[in-house]
C-alpha positions in Angstrom: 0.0 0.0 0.0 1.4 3.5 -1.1 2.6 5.4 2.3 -0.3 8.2 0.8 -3.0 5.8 2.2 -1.0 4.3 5.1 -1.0 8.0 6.8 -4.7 9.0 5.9 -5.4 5.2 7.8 -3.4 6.7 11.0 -4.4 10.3 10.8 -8.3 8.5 10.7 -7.6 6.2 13.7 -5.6 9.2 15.4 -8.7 12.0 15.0 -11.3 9.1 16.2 -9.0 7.8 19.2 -8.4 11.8 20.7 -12.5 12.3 20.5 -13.1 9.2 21.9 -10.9 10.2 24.9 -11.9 13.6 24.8 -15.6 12.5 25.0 -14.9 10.0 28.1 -12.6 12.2 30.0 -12.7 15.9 28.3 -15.2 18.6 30.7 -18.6 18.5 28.3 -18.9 22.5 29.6 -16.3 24.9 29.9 -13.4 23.9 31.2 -11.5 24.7 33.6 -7.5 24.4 34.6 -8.1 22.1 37.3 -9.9 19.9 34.5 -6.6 19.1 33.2 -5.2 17.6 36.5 -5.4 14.0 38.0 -8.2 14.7 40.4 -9.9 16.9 37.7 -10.1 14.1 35.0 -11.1 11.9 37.8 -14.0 14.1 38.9 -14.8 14.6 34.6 -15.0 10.8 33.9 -17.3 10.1 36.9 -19.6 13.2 35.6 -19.3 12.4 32.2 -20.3 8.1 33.2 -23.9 8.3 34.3 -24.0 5.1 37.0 -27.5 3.3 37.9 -29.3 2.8 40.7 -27.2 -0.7 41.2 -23.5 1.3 41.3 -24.6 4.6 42.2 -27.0 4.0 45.0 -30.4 5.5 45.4 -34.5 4.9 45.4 -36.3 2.3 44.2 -39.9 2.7 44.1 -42.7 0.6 42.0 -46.2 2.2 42.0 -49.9 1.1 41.7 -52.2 3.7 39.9 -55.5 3.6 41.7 -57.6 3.8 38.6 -60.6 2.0 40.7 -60.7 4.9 42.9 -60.5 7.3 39.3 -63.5 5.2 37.8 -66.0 5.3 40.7 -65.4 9.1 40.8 -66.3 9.3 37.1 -69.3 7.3 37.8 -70.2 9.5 40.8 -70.0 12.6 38.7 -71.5 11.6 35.5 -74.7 10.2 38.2 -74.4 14.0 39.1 -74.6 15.2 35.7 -77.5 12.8 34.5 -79.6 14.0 37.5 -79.3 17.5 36.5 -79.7 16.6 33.1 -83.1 14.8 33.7 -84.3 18.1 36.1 -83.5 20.4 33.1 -85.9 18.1 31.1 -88.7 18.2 33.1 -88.3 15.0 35.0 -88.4 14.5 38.7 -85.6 12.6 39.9 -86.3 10.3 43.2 -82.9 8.6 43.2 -79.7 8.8 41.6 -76.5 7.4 42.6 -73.6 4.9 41.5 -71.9 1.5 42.0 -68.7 0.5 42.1 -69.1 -3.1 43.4 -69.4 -5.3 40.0 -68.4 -2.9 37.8 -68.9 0.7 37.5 -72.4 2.2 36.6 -74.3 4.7 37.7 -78.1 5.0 37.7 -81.2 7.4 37.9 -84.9 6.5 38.6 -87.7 9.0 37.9 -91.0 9.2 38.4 -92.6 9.6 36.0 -91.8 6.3 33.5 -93.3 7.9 29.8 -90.3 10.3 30.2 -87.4 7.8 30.2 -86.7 8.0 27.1 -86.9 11.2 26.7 -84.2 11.5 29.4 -82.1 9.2 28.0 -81.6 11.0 24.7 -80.6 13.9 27.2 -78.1 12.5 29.1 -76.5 10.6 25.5 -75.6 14.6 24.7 -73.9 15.1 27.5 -72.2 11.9 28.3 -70.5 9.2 25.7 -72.5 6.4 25.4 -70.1 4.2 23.9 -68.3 4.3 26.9 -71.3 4.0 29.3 -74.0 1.9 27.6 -77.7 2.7 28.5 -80.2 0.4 29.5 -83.9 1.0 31.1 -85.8 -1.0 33.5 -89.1 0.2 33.8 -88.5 3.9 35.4 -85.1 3.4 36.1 -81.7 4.0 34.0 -78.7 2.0 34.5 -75.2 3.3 32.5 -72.5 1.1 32.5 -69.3 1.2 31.7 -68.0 -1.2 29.0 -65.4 -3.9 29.2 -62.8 -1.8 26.9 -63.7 1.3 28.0 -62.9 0.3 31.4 -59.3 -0.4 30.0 -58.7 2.0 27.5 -59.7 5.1 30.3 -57.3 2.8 32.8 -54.3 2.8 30.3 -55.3 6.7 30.2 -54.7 6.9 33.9 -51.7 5.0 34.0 -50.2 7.4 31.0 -51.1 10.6 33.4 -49.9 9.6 36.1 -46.5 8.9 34.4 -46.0 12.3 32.6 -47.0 14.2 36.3 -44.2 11.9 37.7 -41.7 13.0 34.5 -42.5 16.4 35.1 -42.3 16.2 38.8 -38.4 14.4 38.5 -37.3 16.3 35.9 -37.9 19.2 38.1 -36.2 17.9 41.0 -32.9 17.6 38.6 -32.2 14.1 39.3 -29.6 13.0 36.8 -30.9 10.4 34.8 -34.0 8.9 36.3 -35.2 5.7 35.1 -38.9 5.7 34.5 -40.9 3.2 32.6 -44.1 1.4 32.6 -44.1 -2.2 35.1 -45.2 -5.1 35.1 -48.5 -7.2 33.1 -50.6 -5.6 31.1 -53.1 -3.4 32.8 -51.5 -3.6 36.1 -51.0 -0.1 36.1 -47.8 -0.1 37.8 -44.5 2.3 37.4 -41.2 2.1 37.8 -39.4 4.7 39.4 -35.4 4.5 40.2 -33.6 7.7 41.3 -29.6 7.1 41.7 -28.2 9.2 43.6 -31.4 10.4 46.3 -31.4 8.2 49.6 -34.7 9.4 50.7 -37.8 7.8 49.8 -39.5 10.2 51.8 -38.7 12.8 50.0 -39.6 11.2 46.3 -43.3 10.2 47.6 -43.9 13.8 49.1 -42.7 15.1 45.8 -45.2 12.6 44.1 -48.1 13.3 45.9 -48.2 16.8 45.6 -51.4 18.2 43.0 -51.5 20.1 40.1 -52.7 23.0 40.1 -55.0 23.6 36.2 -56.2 26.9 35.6 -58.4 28.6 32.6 -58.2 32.2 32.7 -58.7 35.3 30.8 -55.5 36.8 28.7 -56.0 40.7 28.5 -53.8 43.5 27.1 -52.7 45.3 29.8 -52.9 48.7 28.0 -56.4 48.4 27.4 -58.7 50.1 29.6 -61.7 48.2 29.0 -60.8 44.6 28.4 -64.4 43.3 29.4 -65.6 45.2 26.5 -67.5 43.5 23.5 -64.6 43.5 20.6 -65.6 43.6 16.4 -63.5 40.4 15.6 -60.7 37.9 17.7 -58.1 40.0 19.2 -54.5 38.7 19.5 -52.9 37.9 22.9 -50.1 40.7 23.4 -47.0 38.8 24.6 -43.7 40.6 26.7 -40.4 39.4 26.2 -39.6 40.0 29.9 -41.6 39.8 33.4 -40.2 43.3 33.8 -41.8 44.8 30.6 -45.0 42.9 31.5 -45.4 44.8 34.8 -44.3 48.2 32.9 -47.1 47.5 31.1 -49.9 47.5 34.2 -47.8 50.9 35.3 -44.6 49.5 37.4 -47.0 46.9 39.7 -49.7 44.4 39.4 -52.7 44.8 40.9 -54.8 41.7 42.8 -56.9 41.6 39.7 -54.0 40.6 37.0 -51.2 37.9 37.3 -48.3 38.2 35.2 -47.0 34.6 33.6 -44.3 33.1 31.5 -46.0 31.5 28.0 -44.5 28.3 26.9 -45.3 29.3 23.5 -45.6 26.3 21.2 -43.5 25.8 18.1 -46.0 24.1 16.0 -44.6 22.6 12.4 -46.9 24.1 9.4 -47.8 22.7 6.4 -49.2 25.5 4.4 -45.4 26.5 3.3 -44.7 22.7 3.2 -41.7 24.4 5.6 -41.8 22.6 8.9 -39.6 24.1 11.8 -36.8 22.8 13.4 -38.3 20.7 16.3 -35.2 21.3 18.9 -35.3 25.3 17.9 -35.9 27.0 21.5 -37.9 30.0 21.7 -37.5 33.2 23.6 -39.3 32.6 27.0 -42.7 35.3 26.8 -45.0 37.0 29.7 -48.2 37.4 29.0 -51.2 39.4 31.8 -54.0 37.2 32.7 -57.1 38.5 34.8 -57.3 36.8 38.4 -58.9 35.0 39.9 -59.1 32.0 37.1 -62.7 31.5 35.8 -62.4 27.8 36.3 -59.9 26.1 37.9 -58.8 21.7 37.3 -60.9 20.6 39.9 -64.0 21.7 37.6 -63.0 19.5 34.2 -64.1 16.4 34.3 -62.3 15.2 31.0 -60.5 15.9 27.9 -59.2 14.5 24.7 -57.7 15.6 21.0 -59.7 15.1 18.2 -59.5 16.3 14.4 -60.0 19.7 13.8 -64.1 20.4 12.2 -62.6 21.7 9.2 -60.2 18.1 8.4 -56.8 18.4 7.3 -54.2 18.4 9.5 -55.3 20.9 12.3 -56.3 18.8 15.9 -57.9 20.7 18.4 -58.6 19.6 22.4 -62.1 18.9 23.4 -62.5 19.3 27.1 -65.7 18.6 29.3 -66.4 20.3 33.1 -68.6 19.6 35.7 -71.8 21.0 36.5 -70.1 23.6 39.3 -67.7 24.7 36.4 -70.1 24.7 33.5 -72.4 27.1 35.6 -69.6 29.6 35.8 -68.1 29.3 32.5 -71.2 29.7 30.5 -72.1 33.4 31.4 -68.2 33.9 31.4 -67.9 32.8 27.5 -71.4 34.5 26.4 -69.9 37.5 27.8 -66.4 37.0 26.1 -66.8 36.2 22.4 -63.4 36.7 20.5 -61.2 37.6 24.0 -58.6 35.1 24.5 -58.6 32.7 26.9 -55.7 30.8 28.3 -54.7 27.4 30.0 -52.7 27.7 32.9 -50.8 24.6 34.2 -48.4 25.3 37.7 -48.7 29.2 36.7 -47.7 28.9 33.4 -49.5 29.5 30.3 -49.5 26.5 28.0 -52.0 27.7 25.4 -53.7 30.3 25.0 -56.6 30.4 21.8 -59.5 33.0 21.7 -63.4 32.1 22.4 -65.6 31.8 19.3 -68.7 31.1 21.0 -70.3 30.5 24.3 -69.5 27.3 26.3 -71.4 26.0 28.7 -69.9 22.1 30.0 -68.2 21.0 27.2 -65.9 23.3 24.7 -62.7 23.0 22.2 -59.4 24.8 22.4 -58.3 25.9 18.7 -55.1 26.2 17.5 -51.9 25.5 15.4 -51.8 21.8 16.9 -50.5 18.8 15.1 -51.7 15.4 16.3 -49.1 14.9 19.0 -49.1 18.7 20.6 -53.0 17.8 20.8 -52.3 15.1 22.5 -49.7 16.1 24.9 -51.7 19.2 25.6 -55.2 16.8 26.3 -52.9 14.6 28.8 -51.7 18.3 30.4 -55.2 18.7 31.1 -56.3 15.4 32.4 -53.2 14.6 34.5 -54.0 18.2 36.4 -57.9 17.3 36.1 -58.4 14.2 37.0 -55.1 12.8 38.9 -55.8 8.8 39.8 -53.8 8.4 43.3 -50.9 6.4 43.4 -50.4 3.3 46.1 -46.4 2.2 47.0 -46.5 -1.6 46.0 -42.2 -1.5 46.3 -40.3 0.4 47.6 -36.6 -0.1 48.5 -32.9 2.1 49.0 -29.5 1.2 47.7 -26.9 2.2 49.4 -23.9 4.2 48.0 -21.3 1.9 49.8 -23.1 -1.2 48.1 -22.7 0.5 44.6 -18.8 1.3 44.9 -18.6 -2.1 46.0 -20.5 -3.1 42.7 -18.2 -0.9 41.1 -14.8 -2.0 42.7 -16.0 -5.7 41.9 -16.8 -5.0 38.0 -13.8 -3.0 37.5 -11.7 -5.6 39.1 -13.4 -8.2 37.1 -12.8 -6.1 33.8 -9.3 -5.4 34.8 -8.5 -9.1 35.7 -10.1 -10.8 31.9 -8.2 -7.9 30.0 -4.9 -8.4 31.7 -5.3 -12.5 30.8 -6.6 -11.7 27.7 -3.5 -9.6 26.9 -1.3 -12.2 28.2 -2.6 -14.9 26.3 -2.4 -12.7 23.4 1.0 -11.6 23.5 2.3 -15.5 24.8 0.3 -17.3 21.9 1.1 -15.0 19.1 3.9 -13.0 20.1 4.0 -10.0 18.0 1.1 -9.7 16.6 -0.5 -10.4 19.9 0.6 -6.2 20.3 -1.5 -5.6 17.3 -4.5 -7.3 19.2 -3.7 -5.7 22.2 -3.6 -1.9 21.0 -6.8 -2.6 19.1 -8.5 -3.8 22.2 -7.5 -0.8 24.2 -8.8 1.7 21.6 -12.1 -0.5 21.4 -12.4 -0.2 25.4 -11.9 3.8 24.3 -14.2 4.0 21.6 -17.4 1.8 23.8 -17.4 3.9 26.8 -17.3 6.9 24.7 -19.9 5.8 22.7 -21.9 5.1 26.3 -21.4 9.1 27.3 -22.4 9.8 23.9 -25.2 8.6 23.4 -25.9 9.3 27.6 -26.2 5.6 28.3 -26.5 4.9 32.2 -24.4 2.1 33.1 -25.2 -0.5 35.3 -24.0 -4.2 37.2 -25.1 -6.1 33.5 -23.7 -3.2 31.8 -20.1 -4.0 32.8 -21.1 -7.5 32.4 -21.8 -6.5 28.5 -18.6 -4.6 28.8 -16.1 -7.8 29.8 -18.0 -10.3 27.2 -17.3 -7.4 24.8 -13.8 -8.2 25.7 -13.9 -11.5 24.6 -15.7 -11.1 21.2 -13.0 -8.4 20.2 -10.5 -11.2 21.0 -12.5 -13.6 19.1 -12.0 -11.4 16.3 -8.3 -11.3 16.1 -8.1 -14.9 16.8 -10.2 -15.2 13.6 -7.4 -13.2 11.8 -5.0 -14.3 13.1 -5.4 -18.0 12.8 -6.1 -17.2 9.0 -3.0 -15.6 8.5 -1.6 -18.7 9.6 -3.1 -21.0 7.5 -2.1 -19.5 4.2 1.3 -19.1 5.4 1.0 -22.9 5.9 -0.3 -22.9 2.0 3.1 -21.1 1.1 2.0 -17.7 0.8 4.2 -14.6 1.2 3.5 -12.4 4.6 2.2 -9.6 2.4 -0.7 -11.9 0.4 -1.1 -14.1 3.8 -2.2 -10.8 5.6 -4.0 -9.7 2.4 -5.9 -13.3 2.4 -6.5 -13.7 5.7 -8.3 -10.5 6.6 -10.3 -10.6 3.7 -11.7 -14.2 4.3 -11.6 -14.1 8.0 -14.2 -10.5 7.2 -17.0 -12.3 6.5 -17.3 -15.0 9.5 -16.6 -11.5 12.0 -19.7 -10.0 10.1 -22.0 -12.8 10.3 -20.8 -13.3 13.9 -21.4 -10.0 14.9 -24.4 -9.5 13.2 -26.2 -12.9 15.0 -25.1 -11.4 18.5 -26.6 -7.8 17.5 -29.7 -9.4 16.7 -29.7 -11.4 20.0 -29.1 -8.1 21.3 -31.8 -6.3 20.3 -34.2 -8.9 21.3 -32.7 -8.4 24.9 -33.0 -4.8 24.7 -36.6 -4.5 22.9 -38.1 -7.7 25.2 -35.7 -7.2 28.8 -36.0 -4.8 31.7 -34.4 -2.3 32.5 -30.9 -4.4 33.5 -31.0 -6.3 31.2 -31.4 -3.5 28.4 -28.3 -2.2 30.1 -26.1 -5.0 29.2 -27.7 -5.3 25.3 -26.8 -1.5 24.8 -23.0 -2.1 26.2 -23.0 -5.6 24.2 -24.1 -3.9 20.9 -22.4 -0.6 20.8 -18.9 -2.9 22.1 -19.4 -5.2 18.7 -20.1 -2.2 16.4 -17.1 -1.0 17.9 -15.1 -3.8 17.6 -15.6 -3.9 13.7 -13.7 -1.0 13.7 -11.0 -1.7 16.2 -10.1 -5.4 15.1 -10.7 -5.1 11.3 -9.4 -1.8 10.4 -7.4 -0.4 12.9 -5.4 -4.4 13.3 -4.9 -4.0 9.4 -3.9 -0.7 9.6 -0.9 -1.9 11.8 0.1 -5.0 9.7 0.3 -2.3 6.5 2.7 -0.6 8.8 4.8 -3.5 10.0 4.8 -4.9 6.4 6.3 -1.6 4.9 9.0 -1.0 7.2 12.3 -0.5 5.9 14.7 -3.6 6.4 12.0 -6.2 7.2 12.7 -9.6 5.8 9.7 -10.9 3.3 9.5 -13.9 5.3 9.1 -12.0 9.1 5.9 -12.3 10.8 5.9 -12.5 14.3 2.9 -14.3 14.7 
């Protein structure tokens, strides 16, 4: 090989080997001088290496959503709603209640049997009746709650409750939580690990705090008369700062206004066929809202995303309240037409969309939503509606001294099969055994700087992956190797013995490697948490490897092979 290719070869495996170090132990913020001493790198590699729970320490906890206790509330409340329902008709009511013994239903009985239907056809506006099926005995109603609506609104439970607890961790800055669904299907459980925080205590108190859901009025501040009727929809005035927002009222708020940060939403359009960048963050905005809130979350008794009315690709939220909300919002909206209104999640504004018409218990929230924003914004309002309480079915603490013991045993264990490995090497094929060696090194480089990369948290089966990654890069140069030796055997020169042997020993390391990826993936699409652990090591250590053993291994025999005053017949192998 001309030398031309031989030094693009080592200025490629140079360049790749300094960022792989530099990602493992190089500050990922700006550094500092004592970065650059022992203790510094020390302190870098052990920020840069996100442990779990089992090396780090920390809180376990597995949770129960009580989506029994969330059911027999909806069927308490929708009882509520038929009754009043059935007044407004004309019907006296003698008894309406629920049960949440065999099922869930809830029931009414009026007196006056000729008007049951009549009733019924009522109550089917306000309430879904695919969900709760109706059914008439004599002058009583019974609605009950299907089979699969039973799961699907459990599964809808389950999903709330996890995005409160996201929200709730993220906000505690906990570095990397490990949060994901548990056990069976429909056991309504969550997994909840927390490296790093010794106190349960805390965590549950955290968890069992309530959101607080708010719809309000958005007003411009510089308008002296925002309660008055308006020719069309007026836009929401936004501030870039809290500061200019106050200006605004004249230098201080008064009881009746609230100033608030907007998350604005950066919605990808399709009328330019131009959709935004996704990651692009926007200026944080302030906008005034009129206090108190008209309704607050403890008045909404549900809501979804839908497809906008006019089709395409516009969604829109759909959101029901009770009786005590609807009796307030009703008069508010009348008296409101084209004044926006906004929705208000732990004082912030998440959306804000004016009122087209008046809306009584049920109503939509317009705006530039795709499908997903719709959703995320519908769970947003059911998780601080409608928050199913949560029972502690496990709950355990791992101590820090138990994880650096985990730690001390895997990196002894590591240290221990590389050093034999190397020996072996370096005993059964002498020189080239260096050539396995310095390709094994820079593949134990390259994995755990592929692990900060891609912000993998590594566990106990992690550095389990990480030692039998170890032996399959071995594997690998064996393979080579033992190639090599065969078509010397043949009579081959060293030059078309390397040439041979790499190129037929290539595909058995593919198929090899692919097999054990595939395996892999299984683990990690099928497995636990753990257990995903040791199939991200596993795989990112064989993609690795493919590098290390095949091209930076070759790269060094080119080398060896050129060098000036080598016999054609050496090959220390």
């Amino acid at each position: 090989m001309k030398k031309r290719n031989l030094l693009q070869r080592f200025i490629i495996i140079l360049a790749v080997t300094l960022v792989g170090l530099y990602v493992v132990i190089g500050p990922h913020r700006r550094p500092k001088v004592s970065d650059f001493t022992l203790a510094g790198i020390k302190n870098t590699l052990q920020e840069n290496i996100h442990l779990g729970l089992d090396l780090k320490g920390g809180s376990h906890l597995v949770m129960r959503v009580k989506v029994e206790e969330m059911l027999a509330t909806m069927a308490k409340d929708n009882a509520a709603v038929a009754q009043k329902v059935a007044e407004d008709a004309g019907a006296k009511v003698s008894n309406a209640n629920f049960d949440a013994t065999n099922g869930y239903r809830f029931f009414l009985t009026v007196d006056d049997p000729a008007k049951v239907k009549a009733v019924e056809d009522e109550v089917a506006k306000k309430i879904d009746t695919r969900e709760w099926v109706p059914s008439a005995s004599g002058n009583t109603i019974n609605w009950t709650l299907t089979g699969t609506a039973e799961r699907d609104l459990g599964q809808q439970a389950t999903e709330q409750a996890y995005k409160i607890i996201d929200n709730r961790i993220n906000s505690v800055g906990v570095a990397e939580p490990t949060l994901q669904f548990h056990g069976a299907q429909g056991s309504h459980e969550i997994l909840l690990q927390m490296p790093g925080i010794q106190d349960p205590g805390r965590v549950k108190n955290l968890l069992g705090q309530t959101s607080k859901l708010e719809l309000v009025q958005v007003v411009d501040p510089r308008d002296p008369s925002p309660d008055a009727p308006q020719g069309g929809p007026q836009t929401a005035p936004t501030f870039n700062t809290e500061q200019e927002a106050i200006q605004a009222l004249g230098g201080t708020v008064p009881p009746t206004r609230r100033v608030l940060q907007y998350a604005e939403r950066d919605e990808p359009t399709t009328a330019s066929n131009q959709p935004t960048d996704p990651n692009a963050q926007k200026p944080k905005k302030w906008v005034v809202v009129v206090s108190p809130a008209v309704v607050d979350g403890s008045e909404l008794r549900n809501a979804s995303a839908g497809q906008g009315r006019a089709g395409g690709d516009k969604y829109e939220i759909d959101f029901q309240l009770k009786q005590s909300g609807a009796e307030k919002f009703g008069p508010w909206t009348s008296s409101h037409i084209n004044k926006n209104m906004g929705v208000v999640l732990n004082d912030e504004v998440k959306s804000i969309a004016y009122i087209k018409g008046p809306i009584y218990d049920s109503g939509q929230i317009s705006g530039n939503f795709t499908k997903e924003s719709a959703d995320d914004l519908a769970l947003t309002l059911r998780s601080g509606a409608l928050p199913a309480k949560i029972e502690y079915t496990e709950e355990r603490t791992v101590g820090p001294s138990l994880g650096a013991d985990s730690i001390r045993s895997g990196v002894t264990a590591s240290l221990v099969g590389l050093g034999m490995v190397v020996a072996f090497m370096l005993f059964y094929y002498k020189g080239s055994g260096i050539n396995a060696v310095v390709a094994l090194l820079l593949n134990m480089i390259l994995m755990m700087a592929a692990l900060v990369a891609i912000k993998a948290t590594l566990t106990l089966p992690g550095i389990a992956g990480i030692i039998l990654t170890i032996g399959m890069a071995v594997d690998s140069n064996v393979l080579i190797f033992e190639r090599i030796r065969e078509e010397l055997r043949t009579g081959k020169t060293v030059p078309s013995a390397v040439e041979q042997g790499f190129a037929r020993a290539f595909v058995t390391i593919i198929d090899t490697h692919v097999t054990t990826i595939i395996s892999s993936l299984f683990l990690f699409v099928f497995g636990t948490g753990p257990i995903k652990g040791f199939a991200v090591t596993l795989v990112l250590g064989l993609l690795v490897n493919l590098f290390s053993a095949v091209y930076v291994s070759r790269t060094i025999f080119i080398w060896h092979l050129n060098q000036k005053g080598r016999r054609p017949d050496q090959l220390s192998i």
